[in-house]
C-alpha positions in Angstrom: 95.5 93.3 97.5 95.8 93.3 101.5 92.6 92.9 103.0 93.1 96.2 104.9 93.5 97.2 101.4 90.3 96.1 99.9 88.6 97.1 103.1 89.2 100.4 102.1 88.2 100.5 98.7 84.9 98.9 99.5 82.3 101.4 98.6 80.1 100.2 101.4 82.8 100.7 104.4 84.7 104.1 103.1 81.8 106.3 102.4 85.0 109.4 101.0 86.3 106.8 98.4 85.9 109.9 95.8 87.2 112.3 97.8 90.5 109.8 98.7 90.9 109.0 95.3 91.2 113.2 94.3 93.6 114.0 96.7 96.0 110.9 96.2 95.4 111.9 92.6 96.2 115.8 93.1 99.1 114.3 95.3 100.2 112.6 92.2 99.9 115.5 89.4 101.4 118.3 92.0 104.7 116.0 93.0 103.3 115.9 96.6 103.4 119.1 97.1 100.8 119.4 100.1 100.1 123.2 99.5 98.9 122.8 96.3 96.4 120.1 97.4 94.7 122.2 100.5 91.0 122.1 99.5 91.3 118.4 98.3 92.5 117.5 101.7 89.7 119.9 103.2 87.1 118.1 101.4 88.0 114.6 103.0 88.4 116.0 105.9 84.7 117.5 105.7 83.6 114.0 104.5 85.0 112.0 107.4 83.4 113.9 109.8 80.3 114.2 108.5 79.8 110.2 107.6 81.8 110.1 111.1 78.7 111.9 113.1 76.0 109.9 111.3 78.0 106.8 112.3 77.8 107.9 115.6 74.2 108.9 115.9 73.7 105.6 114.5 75.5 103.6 117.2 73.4 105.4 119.5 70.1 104.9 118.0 71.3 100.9 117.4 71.1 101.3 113.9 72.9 98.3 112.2 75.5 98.7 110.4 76.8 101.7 112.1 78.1 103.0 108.7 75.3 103.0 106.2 75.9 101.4 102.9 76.4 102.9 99.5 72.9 102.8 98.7 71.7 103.9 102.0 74.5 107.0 101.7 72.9 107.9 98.3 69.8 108.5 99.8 71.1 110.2 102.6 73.1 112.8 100.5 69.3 113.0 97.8 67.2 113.8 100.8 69.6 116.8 101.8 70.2 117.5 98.2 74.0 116.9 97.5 77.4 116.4 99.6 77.0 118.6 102.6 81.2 118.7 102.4 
């Protein structure tokens, strides 16, 4: 694998691994037929930007790593009781 590659499968640096993998995967089943995969793409959509604006307030608080890791988004996502997306 690329390292590009196995930067994005990292569970710590792509916090919408699942939600990649269920769109590439109804992608797959629905011979890419993009209409039939709206609310999969929806869903990553919702992920990015919400793991995008904690990122952000992050930066600005100078939290370090900007992105929090796997664990840290576990606990994020218990403390408002499941995925907000």
């Amino acid at each position: 694998m690329s390292r590009n590659v196995q930067r994005l499968r990292d569970h710590d640096t792509n916090p919408c691994l699942a939600e990649t993998d269920a769109s590439r995967q109804c992608m797959d089943d629905n011979n890419y037929r993009k209409d039939m995969c709206a609310s999969y793409f929806l869903k990553y959509k919702n992920c990015r930007k919400f793991w995008h604006a904690i990122m952000i307030q992050r930066r600005r608080d100078g939290v370090k790593p900007n992105m929090p890791t796997a664990d840290e988004r576990e606990n994020i996502l218990k403390s408002i009781e499941g995925t907000p997306y």
